[in-house]
VOMIBA-296229 format. One record per residue (C-alpha): x, y, z. Coordinates in nm, 3 decimals, decimal comma. Example, Ala and Ser with C-alpha at 12.3 -4.5 7.8 and 13.67 -1.06 7.14 Angstrom:
VOMIBA-296229
[[1,230; -0,450; 0,780]]
[[1,367; -0,106; 0,714]]
END
This chain:
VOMIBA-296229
[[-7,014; 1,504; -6,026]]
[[-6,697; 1,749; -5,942]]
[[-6,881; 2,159; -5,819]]
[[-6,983; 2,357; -6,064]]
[[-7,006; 2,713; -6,045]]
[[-7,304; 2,903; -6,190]]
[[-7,401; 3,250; -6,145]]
[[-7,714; 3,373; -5,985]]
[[-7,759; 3,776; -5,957]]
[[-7,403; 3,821; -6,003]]
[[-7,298; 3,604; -5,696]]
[[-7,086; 3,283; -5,800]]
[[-7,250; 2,974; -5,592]]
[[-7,143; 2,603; -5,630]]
[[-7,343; 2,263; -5,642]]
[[-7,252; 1,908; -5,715]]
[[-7,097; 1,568; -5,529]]
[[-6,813; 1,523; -5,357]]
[[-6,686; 1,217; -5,225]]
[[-7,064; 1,110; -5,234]]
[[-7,181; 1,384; -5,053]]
[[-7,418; 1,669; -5,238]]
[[-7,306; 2,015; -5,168]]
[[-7,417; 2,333; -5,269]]
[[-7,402; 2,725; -5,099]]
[[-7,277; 3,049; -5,244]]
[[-6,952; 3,184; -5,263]]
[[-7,062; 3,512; -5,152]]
[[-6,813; 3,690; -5,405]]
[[-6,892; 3,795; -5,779]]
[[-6,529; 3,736; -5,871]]
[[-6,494; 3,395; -6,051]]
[[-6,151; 3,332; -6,000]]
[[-6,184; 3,352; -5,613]]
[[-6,518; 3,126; -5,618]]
[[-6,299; 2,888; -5,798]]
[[-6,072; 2,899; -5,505]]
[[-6,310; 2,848; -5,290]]
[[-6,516; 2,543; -5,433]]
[[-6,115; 2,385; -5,492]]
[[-6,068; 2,388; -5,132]]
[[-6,415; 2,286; -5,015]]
[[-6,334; 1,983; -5,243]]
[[-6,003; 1,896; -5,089]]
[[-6,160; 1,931; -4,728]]
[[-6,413; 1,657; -4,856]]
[[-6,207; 1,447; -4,980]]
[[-5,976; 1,432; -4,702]]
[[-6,276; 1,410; -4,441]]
[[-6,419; 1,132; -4,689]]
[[-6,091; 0,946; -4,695]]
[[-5,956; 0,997; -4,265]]
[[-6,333; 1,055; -4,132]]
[[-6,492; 1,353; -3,988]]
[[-6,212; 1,400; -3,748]]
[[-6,008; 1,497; -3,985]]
[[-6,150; 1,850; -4,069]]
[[-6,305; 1,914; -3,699]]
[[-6,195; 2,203; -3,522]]
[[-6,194; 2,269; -3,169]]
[[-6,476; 2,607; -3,302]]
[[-6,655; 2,360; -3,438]]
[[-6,676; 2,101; -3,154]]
[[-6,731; 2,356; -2,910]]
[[-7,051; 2,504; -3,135]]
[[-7,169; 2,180; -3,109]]
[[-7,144; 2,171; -2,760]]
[[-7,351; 2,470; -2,753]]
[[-7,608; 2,357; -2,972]]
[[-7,700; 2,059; -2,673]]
[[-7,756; 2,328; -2,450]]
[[-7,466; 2,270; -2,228]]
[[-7,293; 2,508; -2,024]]
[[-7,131; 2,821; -2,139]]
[[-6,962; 2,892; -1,841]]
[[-6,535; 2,991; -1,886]]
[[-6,590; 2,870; -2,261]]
[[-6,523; 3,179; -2,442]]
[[-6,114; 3,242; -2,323]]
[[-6,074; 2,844; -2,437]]
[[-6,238; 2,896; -2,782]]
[[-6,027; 3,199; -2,870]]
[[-5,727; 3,012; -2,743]]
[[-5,779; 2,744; -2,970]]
[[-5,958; 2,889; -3,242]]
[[-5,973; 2,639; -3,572]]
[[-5,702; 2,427; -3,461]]
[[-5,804; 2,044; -3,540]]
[[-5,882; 1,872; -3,234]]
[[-5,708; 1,543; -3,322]]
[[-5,391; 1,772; -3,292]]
[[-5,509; 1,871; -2,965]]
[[-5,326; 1,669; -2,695]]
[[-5,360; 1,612; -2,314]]
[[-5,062; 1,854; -2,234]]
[[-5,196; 2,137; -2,492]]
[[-5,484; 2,117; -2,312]]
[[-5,296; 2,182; -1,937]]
[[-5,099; 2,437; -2,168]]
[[-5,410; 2,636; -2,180]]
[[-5,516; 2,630; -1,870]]
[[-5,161; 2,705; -1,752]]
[[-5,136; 3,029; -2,027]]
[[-5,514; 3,126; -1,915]]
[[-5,565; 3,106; -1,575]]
[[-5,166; 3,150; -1,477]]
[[-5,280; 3,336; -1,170]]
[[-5,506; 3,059; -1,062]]
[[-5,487; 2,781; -0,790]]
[[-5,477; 2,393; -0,976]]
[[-5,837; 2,358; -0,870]]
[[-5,960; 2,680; -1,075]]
[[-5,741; 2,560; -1,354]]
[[-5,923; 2,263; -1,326]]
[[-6,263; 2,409; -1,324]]
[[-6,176; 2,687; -1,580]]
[[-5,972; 2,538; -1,821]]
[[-5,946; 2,140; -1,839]]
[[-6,311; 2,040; -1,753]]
[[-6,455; 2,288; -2,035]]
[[-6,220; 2,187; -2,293]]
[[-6,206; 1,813; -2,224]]
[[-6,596; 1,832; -2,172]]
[[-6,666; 1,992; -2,572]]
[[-6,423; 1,724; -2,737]]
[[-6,520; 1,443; -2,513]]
[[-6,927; 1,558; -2,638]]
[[-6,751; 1,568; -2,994]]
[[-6,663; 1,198; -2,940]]
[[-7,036; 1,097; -2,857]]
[[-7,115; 1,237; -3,196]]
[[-6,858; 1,004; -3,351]]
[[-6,693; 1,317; -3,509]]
[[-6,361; 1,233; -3,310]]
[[-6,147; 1,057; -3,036]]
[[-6,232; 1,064; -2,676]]
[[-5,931; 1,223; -2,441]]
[[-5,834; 1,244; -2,102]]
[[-5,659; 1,498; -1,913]]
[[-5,461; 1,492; -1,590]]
[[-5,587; 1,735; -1,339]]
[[-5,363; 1,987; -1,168]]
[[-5,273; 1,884; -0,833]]
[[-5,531; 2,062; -0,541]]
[[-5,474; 2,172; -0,219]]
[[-5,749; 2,021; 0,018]]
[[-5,870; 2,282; 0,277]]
[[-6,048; 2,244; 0,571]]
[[-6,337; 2,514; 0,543]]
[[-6,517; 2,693; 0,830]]
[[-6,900; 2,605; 0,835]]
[[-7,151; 2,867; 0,880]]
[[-7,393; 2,871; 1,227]]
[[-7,721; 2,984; 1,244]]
[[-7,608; 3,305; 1,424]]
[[-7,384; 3,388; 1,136]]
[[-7,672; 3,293; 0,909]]
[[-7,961; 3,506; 1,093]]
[[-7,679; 3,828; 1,108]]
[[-7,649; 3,769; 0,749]]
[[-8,024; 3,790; 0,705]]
[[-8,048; 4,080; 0,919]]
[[-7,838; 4,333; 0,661]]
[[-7,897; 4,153; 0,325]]
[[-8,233; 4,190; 0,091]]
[[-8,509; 3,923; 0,141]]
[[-8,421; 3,701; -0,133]]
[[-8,066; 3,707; -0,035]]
[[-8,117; 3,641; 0,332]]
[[-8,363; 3,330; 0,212]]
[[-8,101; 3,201; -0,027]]
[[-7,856; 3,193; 0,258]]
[[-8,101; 3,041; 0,485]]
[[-8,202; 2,769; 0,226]]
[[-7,792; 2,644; 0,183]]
[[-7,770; 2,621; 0,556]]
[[-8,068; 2,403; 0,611]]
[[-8,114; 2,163; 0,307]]
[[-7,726; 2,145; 0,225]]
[[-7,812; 2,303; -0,159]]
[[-7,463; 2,395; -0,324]]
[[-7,521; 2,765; -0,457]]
[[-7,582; 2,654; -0,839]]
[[-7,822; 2,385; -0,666]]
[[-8,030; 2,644; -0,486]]
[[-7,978; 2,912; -0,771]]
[[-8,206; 2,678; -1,037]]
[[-8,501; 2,662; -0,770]]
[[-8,829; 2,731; -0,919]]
[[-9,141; 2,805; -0,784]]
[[-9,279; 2,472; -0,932]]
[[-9,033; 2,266; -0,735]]
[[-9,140; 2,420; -0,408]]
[[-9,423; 2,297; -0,163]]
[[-9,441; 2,586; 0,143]]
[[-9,750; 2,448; 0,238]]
[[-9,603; 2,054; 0,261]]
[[-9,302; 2,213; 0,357]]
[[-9,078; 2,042; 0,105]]
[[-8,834; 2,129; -0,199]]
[[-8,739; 1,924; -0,506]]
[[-8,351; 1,995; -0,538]]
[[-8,185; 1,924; -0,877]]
[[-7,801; 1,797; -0,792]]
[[-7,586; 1,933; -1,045]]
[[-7,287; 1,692; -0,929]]
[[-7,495; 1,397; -1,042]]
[[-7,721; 1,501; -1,225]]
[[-7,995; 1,401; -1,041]]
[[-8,281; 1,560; -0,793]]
[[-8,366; 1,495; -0,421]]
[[-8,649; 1,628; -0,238]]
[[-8,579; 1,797; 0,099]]
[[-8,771; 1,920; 0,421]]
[[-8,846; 2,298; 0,469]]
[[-8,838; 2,385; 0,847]]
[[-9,097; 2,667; 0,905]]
[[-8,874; 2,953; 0,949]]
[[-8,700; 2,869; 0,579]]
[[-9,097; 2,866; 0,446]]
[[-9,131; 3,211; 0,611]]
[[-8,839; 3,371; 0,494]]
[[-8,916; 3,197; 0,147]]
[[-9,290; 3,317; 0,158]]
[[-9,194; 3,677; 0,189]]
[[-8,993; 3,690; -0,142]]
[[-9,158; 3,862; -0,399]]
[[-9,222; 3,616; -0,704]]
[[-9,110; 3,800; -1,054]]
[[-9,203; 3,589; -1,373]]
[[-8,998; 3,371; -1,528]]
[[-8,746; 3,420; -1,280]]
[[-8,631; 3,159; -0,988]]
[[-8,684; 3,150; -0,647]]
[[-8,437; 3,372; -0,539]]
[[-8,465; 3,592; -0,818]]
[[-8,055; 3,534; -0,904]]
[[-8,015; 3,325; -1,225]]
[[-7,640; 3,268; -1,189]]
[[-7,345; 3,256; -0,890]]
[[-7,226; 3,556; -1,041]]
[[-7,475; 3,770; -1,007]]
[[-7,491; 3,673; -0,636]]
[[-7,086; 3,684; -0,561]]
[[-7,078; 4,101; -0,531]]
[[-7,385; 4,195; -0,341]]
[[-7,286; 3,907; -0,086]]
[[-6,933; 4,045; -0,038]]
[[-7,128; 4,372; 0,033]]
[[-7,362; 4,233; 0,302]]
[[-7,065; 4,020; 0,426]]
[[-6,879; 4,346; 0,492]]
[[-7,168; 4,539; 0,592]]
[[-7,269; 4,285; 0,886]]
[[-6,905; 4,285; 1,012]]
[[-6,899; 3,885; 0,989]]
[[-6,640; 3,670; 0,847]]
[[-6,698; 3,579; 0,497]]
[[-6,769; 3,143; 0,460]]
END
């Protein structure tokens, strides 16, 4: 059965079966002839999706909703949706895709274009493909420049302590001695630490997995003296970002060599 259009307090709203799908919403206007518009195109986009499979409607908005609905990360999405708005993702090719992250991040080593721009994009159609609503794709990286970088000490480490708040000083402490990347210390909770057994469960973003390290008992002091807040991590900060100014200011303030 074709939409029909029936009326209900003046607003136009369709119901029926297309392409052996049931359907039915409102058309949101009280004009008839636009509601007829409106139903003829939702018709046409079921037909075709009926016909060439859900991959032929998808757009990138809606893959990348999607993505957001599994509770990944939102992190540098918005700039890529509004780049590609409602195009289709099957017209969405490898080289479009470095074509954003060239346009976007033009002032941007290959490794943040990499970070910002490819991984997000190829990340929300490659979850599209798991839901069978498209094809999978891959997407050459920008080339990166490999640098040597200067480790911290544990003098540079305790100076740092000695201008920066409690929490901040204890974060700094806790990347030096269990080797926690900054959004692998950041998701710390209380629940995953021991200060009495002197251990940490650490979840590994890179692989997605967890490893438990050893607390030596000058990281369980500095940890013991910051002040718990509920429902709030370890060290209080909930993302990199909200770190990245106040550590440039202690970094300055100590006179020490930002690492």
């Amino acid at each position: 059965m074709p939409l029909k259009l029936y009326q209900r307090n003046q607003i136009w709203h369709f119901r029926g079966t297309v392409a052996g799908r049931r359907l039915r919403g409102s058309c949101k206007t009280t004009d008839k002839a636009i509601a007829a518009r409106q139903i003829a195109e939702i018709e046409v986009k079921q037909w075709k999706c009926g016909f060439d499979g859900p991959q032929a409607v998808l757009t990138f908005a809606q893959a990348a909703l999607a993505y957001r609905a599994a509770g990944k990360s939102d992190r540098f999405l918005a700039p890529i949706e509004d780049y590609f708005k409602d195009t289709l993702v099957k017209d969405i090719t490898p080289g479009a895709i470095r074509q954003m992250a060239t346009a976007l991040f033009s002032h941007c080593s290959g490794a943040s274009r990499n970070r910002m721009g490819i991984i997000p994009a190829q990340a929300i159609i490659n979850h599209a493909a798991e839901l069978e609503l498209c094809q999978r794709i891959r997407v050459k990286r920008f080339k990166e420049e490999t640098k040597i970088k200067e480790p911290a000490t544990l003098e540079w480490v305790e100076t740092f302590r000695n201008h920066a708040s409690p929490q901040l000083g204890a974060l700094a402490l806790f990347m030096f001695l269990t080797g926690a990347r900054p959004s692998e210390a950041l998701t710390v909770q209380w629940s995953d630490v021991d200060l009495k057994a002197g251990s940490v469960i650490i979840r590994q973003s890179k692989v997605s997995s967890e490893r438990k390290a050893h607390l030596p008992e000058m990281l369980v002091a500095a940890m013991a003296n910051i002040p718990k807040m509920k429902d709030r991590p370890v060290f209080l900060y909930r993302r990199y970002d909200d770190v990245h100014g106040v550590w440039k200011s202690v970094v300055k303030r100590a006179g020490i060599q930002r690492l």
